[in-house]
C-alpha positions, -999 to +999 in steps of 0.1 A: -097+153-305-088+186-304-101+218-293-109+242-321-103+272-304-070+260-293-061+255-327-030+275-341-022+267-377-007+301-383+026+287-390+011+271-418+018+299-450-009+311-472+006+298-504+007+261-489-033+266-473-046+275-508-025+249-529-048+220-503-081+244-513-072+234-550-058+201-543-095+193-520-113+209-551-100+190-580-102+161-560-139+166-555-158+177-590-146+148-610-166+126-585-195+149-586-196+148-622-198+116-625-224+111-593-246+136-606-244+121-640-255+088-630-283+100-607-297+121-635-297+093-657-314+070-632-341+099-630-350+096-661-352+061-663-376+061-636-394+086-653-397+069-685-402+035-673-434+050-648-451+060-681-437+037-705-470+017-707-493+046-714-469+057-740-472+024-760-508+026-751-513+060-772-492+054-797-466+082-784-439+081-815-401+079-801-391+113-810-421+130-787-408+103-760-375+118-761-382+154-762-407+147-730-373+133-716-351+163-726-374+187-706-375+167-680-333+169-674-330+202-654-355+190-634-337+152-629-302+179-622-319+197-595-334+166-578-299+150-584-278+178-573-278+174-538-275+141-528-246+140-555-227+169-536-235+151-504-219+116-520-189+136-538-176+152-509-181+123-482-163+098-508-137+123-516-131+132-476-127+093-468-108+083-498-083+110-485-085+095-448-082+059-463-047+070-479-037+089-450-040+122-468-060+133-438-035+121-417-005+142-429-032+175-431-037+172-392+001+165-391+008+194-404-018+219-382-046+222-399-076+215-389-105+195-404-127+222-409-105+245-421-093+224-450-134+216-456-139+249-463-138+244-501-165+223-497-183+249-474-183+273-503-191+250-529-220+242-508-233+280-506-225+284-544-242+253-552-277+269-534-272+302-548-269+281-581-301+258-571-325+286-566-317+308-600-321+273-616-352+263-604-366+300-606-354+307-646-347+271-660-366+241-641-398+257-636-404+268-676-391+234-687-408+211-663-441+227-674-437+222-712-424+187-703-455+186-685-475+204-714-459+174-740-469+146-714-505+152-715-512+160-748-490+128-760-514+108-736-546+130-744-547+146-712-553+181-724-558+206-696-554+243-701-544+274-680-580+287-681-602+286-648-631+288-630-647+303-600-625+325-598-626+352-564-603+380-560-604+407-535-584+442-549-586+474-532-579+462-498-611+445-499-635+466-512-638+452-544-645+420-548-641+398-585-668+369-590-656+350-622-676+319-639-647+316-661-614+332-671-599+328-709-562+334-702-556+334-743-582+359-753-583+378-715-619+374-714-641+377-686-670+354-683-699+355-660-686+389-641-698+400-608-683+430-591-692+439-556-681+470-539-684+477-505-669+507-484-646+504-454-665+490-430-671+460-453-712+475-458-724+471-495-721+503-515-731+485-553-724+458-576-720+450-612-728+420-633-715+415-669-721+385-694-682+393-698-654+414-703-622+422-721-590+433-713-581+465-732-547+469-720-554+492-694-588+480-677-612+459-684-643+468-710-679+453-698-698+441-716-739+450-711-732+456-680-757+465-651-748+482-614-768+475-584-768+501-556-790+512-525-813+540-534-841+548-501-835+513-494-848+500-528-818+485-548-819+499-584-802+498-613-782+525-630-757+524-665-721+520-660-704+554-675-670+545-666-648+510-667-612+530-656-612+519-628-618+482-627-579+475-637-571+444-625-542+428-638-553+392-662-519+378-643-535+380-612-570+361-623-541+336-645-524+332-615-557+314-596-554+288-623-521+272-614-503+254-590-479+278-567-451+247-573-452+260-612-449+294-609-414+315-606-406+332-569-421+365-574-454+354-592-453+326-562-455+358-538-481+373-552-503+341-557-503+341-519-514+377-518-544+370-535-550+342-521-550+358-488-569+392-502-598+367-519-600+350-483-590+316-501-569+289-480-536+303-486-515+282-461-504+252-483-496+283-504-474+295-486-456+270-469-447+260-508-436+296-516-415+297-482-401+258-493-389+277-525-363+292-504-354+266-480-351+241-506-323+262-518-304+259-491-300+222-491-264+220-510-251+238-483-271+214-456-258+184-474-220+198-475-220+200-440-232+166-433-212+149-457-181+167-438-189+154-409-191+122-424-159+129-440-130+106-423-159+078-407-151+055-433-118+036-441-134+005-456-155+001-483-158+040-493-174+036-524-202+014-509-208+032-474-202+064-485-230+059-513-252+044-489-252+070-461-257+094-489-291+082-494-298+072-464-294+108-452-312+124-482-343+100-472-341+114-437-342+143-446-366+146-478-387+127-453-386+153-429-391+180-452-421+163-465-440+156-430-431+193-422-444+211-451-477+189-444-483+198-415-481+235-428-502+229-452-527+216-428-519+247-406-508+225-378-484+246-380-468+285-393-459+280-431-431+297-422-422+268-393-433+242-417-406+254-449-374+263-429-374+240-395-359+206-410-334+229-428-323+244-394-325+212-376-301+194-401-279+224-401-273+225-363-269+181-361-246+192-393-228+219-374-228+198-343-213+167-362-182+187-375-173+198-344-169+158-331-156+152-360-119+135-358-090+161-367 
């Protein structure tokens, strides 16, 4: 094996380096095509097959059944897209060895991870790709695929909530809600308590409910509690301004963080955190929006260091450590965010360390890597 730095491939011209880039690429996407095709399709089966019973049971017709399936595609291509760029580009790197392609490449100079460095880019293009996908396309549709599930099988659960607690004002007001309409942004069972910076108890309100006007909410009968020579009274409310919480931020209580886009993600674990409410699961899930991302480009470094390994049987052992990597890993990723959850450990630890840790064996398996 040789040294990397010792490397010289300078004799090698430009036109010649760029001609293998193209050569490495059109070798690779027809396989990925095809890979991601077929593990999209198996998603779906699975998919439709795990609720194929309950289906027949309620009567679903075929037409809902397939519509419930089309949602669910961007979803099956971002699961898919990984492990089909890890399988694409350790098939396509051994098929090349098995003819000796490889062989000629180091031959001529250049070395192996120079001429993987289409794949490289791929990679970082592919996560780019995966994040704007999940963020604009995969979360909207999985949720009306979601949305069509439950009704078809009578499951009907809305956005509205309950319980609700929100802390605004850097925590001197505090939102008590029995109930929040998300449809009509109505207010039920309001209870407003404001305290003053040291966290002492200045007043609070109590409404049977109130409604958004645009710009702040409108009380309904309300009534304000407040300290008066130690006696707590009761006084009218003459002015509503400046209760202005936003209805996104009492909507966002009643959803899962996994269904909401990046930025509304964010701000979920603000007011989780403001309200006091366990926010660590949370935010491990809004920190694993970003890591996730990054796994094309994990999985295009481990294929290439898998790239070369296999001469026999390329089809079959390249499929298999393909998944057997992707269950190491997803298994990983899983334990990880888990333990964040649980706040065994930082959120931040729990979403990013088993992409770091499969970067560096990636990185580390390159540089053995025969060339």
């Amino acid at each position: 094996m040789t040294d990397f730095k010792k490397m010289n491939f300078s004799n090698i011209s430009f036109p010649k380096i760029m001609t293998l880039d193209k050569y490495l690429v059109r070798q690779f996407f027809p396989i990925f095509i095809v890979a991601v095709s077929m593990f999209v399709f198996l998603l779906l089966l699975i998919d439709l097959f795990s609720n194929l019973v309950r289906y027949l049971n309620n009567e679903v017709p075929f037409t809902t059944i397939m519509k419930i399936s089309l949602f669910f595609i961007p979803k099956s291509f971002s699961y898919a897209m990984p492990i089909s760029l890890l399988f694409a580009a350790a098939y396509t790197l051994g098929d090349l060895y098995a003819r000796n392609e490889l062989t000629t490449i180091f031959s001529a100079g250049i070395p192996f991870w120079r001429f993987s460095v289409p794949l490289v880019v791929i990679g970082l293009f592919a996560s780019v790709f995966s994040f704007y996908l999940d963020d604009k396309i995969v979360i909207p549709t999985l949720k009306i695929k979601n949305d069509l599930s439950r009704r078809a099988l009578g499951q009907y659960i809305t956005e509205n909530n309950s319980d609700i607690v929100i802390k605004t004002n850097n925590g001197r007001l505090v939102y008590a809600v029995d109930y929040f309409d998300h449809e009509k942004l109505i207010l039920n069972g309001v209870s407003i308590v404001e305290m003053d910076g040291e966290g002492n108890f200045i007043s609070q309100i109590r409404a049977p409910f109130a409604n958004w006007t645009g710009e702040y909410w409108q009380f309904s009968n309300p009534v304000i509690y407040h300290w008066e020579n130690k006696i707590l009274r009761t006084r009218p409310l003459l002015n509503n301004n400046s209760y202005n919480e936003h209805p996104e931020t009492f909507r966002r209580s009643a959803v899962n963080v996994e269904e909401l886009p990046a930025k509304e993600a964010g701000l979920l674990v603000r007011d989780l955190r403001m309200a006091g409410l366990p926010f660590f699961s949370a935010q491990a899930n809004y920190y694993h929006r970003y890591s996730f991302a990054v796994t094309p480009l994990i999985v295009m470094i481990l294929s290439i260091s898998m790239g070369g390994r296999f001469r026999k049987n390329i089809l079959l052992m390249s499929l298999f450590a393909s998944l057997s990597v992707a269950v190491v890993y997803y298994i990983a990723e899983m334990l990880s965010m888990t333990m964040a959850g649980l706040n065994y450990i930082s959120p931040l630890v729990g979403a990013w360390f088993p992409v770091l840790f499969f970067l560096f064996i990636g990185v580390v398996l390159v540089r053995g890597a025969k060339t």
